[in-house]
N, C-alpha and C positions, 0 to 999 in steps of 0.2 A: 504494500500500500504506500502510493508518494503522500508526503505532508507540504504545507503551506506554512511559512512564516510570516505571520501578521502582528500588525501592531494597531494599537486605541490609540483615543490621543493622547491619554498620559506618557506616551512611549512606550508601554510596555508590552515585551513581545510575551509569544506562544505559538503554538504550533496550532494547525487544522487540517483537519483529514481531505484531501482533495476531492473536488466533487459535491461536498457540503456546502451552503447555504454560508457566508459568516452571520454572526451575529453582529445586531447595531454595534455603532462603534468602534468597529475593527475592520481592519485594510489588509489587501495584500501586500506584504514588506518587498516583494520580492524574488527569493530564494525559496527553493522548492528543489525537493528530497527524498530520501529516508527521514523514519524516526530521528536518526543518529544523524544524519547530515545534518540536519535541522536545527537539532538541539545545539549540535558543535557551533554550527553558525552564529545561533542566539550566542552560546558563552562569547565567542571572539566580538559580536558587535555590540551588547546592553552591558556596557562597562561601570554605569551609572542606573542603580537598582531606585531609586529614588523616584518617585513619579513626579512628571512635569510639573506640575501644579507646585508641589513643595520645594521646586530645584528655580521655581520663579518668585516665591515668597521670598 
């Protein structure tokens, strides 16, 4: 099964099973995969776990 890396607008990623529907609030980032591909991508690019909102406070 490939996955989808998508992000909200807080920035914050996750994965989506391809072919799925997102949910409101979430975009395609992109990069698409494996489980593992995916996830490796998220580690190397969400360096900053902090969601937008608190990181513009």
């Amino acid at each position: 099964m490939d996955y989808h890396v998508v992000v909200n607008h807080e920035e914050q990623y996750s994965i989506w099973p391809d072919g799925r529907d997102l949910p409101d609030g979430w975009r395609h980032e992109g990069a698409r995969g494996t489980r593992e591909d995916c996830l490796a991508h998220i580690d190397r690019v969400w360096t900053d776990l902090c969601p937008l909102s608190a990181r513009r406070s």
